[in-house]
Structures are given as C-alpha cells and as structure tokens.
TISEDO-533523 format. One record per residue: residue number from 1; residue in one letter; x negated, y, z negated of N, C-alpha, C in turn. Coordinates in Angstrom, 2 decimals. Each point is the difference from the previous one (the first is absolute). Layout:
# residues N
NUM_A_X_Y_Z_X_Y_Z_X_Y_Z $
...
# end
This chain:
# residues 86
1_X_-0.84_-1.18_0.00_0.84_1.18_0.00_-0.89_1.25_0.00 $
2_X_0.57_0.82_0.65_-1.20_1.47_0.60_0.76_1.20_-1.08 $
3_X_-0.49_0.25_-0.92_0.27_1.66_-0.86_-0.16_0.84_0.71 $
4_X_0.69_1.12_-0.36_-0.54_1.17_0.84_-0.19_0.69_-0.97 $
5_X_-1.06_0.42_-0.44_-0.85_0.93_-1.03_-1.60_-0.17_0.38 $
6_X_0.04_1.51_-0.20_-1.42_0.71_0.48_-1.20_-1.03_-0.79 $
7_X_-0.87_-0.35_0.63_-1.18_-0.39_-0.44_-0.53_0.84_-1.18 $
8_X_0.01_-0.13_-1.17_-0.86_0.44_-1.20_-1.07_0.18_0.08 $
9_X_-0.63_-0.86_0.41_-1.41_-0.56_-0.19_-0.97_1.23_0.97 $
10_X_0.58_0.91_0.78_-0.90_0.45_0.96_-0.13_0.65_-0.26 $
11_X_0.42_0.60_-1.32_-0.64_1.73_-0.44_-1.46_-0.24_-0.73 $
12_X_-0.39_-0.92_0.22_-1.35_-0.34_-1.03_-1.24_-0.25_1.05 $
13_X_0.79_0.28_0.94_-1.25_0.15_1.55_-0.53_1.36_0.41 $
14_X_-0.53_0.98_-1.17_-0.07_1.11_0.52_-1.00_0.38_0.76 $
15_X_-0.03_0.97_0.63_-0.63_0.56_1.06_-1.00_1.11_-0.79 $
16_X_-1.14_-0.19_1.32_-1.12_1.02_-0.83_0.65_1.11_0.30 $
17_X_-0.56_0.94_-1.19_0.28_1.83_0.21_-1.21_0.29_1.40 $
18_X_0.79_0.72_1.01_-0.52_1.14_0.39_0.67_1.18_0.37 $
19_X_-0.41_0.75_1.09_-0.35_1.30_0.00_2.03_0.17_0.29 $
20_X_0.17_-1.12_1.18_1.35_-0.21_0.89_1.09_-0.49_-0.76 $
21_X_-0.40_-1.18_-1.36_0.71_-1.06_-0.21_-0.73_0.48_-1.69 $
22_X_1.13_0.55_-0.66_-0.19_0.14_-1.41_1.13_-0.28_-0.44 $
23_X_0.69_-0.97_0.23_1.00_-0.57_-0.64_-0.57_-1.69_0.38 $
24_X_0.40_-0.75_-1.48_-0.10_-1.08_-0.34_1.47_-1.02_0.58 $
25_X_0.66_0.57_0.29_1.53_-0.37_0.30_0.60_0.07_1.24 $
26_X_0.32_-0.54_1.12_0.15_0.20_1.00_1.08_0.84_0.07 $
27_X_0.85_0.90_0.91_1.19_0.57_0.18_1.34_-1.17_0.04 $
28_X_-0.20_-1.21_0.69_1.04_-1.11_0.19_0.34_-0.59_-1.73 $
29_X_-1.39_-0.47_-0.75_0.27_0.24_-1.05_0.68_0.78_-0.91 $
30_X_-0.22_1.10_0.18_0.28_1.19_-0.90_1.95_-0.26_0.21 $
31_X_0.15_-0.15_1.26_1.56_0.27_0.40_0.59_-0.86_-0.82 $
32_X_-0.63_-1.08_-0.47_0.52_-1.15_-0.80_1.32_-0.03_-1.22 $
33_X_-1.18_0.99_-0.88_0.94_0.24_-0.89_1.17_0.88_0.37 $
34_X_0.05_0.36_1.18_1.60_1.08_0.10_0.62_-0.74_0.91 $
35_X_-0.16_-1.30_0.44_0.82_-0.79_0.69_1.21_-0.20_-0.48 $
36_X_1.23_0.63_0.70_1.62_-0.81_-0.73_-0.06_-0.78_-0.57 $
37_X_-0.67_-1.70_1.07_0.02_-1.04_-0.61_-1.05_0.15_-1.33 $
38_X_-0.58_0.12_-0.33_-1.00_0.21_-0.89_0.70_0.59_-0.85 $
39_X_-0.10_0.84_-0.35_1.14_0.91_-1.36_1.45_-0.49_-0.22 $
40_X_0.56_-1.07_0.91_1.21_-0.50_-0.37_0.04_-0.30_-1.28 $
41_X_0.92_-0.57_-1.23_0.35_-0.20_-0.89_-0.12_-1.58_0.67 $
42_X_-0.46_-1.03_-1.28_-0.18_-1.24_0.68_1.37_-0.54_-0.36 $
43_X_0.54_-1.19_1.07_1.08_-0.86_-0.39_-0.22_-0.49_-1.58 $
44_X_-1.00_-0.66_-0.31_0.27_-1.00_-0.79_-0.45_1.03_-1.43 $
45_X_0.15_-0.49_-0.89_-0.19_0.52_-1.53_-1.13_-0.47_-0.34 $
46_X_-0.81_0.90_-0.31_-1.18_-0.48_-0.40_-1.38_0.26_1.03 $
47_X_0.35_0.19_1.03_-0.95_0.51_1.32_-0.18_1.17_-0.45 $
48_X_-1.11_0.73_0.54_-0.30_1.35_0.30_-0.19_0.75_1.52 $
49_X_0.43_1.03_0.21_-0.06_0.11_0.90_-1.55_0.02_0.67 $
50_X_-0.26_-0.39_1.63_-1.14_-0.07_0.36_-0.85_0.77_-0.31 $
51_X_0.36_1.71_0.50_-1.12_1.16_-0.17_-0.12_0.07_-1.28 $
52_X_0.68_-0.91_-0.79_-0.86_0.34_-1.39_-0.96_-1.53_-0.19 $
53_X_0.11_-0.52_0.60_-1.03_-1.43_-0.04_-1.48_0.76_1.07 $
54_X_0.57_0.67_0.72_-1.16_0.44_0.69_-0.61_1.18_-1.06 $
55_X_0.73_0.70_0.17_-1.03_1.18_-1.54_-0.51_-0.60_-0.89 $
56_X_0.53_-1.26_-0.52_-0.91_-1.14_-0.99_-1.16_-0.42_0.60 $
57_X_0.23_-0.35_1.23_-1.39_-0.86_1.03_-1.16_1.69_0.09 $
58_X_0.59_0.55_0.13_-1.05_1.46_0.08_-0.84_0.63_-1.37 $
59_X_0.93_-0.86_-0.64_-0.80_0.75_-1.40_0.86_1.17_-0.69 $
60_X_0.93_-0.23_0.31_1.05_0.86_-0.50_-0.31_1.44_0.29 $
61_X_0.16_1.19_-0.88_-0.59_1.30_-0.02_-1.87_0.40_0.61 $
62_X_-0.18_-0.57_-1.01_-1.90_0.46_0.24_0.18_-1.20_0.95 $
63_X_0.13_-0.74_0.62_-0.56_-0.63_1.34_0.55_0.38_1.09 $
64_X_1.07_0.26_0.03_0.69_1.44_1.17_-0.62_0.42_0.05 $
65_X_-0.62_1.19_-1.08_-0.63_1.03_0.38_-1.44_0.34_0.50 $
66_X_-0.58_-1.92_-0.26_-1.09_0.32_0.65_0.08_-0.47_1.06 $
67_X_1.08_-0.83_0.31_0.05_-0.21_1.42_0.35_1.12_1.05 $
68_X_0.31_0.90_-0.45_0.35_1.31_0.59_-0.82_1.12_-0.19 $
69_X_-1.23_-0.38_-0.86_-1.00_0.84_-0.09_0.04_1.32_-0.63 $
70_X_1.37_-0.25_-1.15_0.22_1.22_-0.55_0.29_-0.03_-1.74 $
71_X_0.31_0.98_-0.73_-0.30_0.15_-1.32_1.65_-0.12_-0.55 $
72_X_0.31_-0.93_-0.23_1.32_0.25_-0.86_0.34_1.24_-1.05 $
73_X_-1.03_0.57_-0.58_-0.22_1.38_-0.25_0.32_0.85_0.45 $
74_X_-1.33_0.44_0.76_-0.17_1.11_0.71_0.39_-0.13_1.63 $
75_X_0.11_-1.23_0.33_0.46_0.26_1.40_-0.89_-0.22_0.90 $
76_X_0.18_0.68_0.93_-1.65_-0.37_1.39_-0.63_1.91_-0.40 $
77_X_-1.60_-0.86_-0.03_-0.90_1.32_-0.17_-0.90_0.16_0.98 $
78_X_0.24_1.18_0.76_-0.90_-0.53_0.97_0.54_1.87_0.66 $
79_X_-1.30_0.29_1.68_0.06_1.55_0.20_1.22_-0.65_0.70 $
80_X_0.13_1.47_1.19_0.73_-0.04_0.82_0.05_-1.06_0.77 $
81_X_-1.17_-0.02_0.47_0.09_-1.43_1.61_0.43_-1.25_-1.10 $
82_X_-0.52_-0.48_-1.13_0.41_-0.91_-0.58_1.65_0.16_-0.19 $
83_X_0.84_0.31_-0.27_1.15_0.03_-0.14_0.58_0.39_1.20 $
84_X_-0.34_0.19_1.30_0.63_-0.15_1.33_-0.35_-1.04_0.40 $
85_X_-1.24_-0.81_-0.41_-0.28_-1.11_0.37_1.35_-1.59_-0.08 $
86_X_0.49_0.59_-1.73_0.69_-0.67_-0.13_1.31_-0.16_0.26 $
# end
C-alpha cells in the first residue's frame, strides 16, 4: 500500500552554504508545511497533523531556523544585497 506523505527524512540532506544557495531547505520543501493536505486535521484520533511531523523532522523551532539561515530572535542580519538576496 503507497501513503501519500512527504518524505521526512530529506530535510537532513542539507546543502552547502553559498554565495547563491543560503538556504538549507529547498522551496518544494518549504511549501510543505502550507500544503491543504498537510495542515488538514487528521481523520483518526490520535494522529497529528503532517506539517507538524515535518516541523518535528526539522528540529522544530531552532532547526527551522537554521535551515533557513536565520535567528528566531533577531531575524535575518545581513546589508542590503543580503536581504534582496533573500
């Protein structure tokens, strides 16, 4: 029988930082958690919904945020071109 739920496991494949690619998280990823299906309320009692099994697989808070290369704090720090970059 074939599930249909996002692979977990692939947020732990991150990508080196550079100059182009300073996110740890792909964009297809990222869409994850705001998927309909994903944020549905699950049928059964006792499930959780996916995008919160995936924010678990990420590391919850501080692993978001370093997968996104930013400060749950303070935010993204960085000049100008850095924040058009992003």
């Amino acid at each position: 029988m074939q599930v249909d739920t996002p692979l977990l496991t692939r947020y732990k494949k991150i990508p080196l930082l550079t100059t182009k690619n300073i996110f740890r998280l792909s964009k297809d990823d990222l869409t994850l958690f705001f998927s309909k299906k994903n944020i549905a309320k699950p049928d059964n009692y006792g499930e959780s919904r996916v995008s919160l099994n995936i924010l678990k697989d990420c590391g919850y808070n501080h692993g978001l945020c370093r997968l996104l290369n930013t400060d749950k704090d303070t935010g993204i720090i960085g000049d100008k071109t850095d924040l058009l970059r992003r």
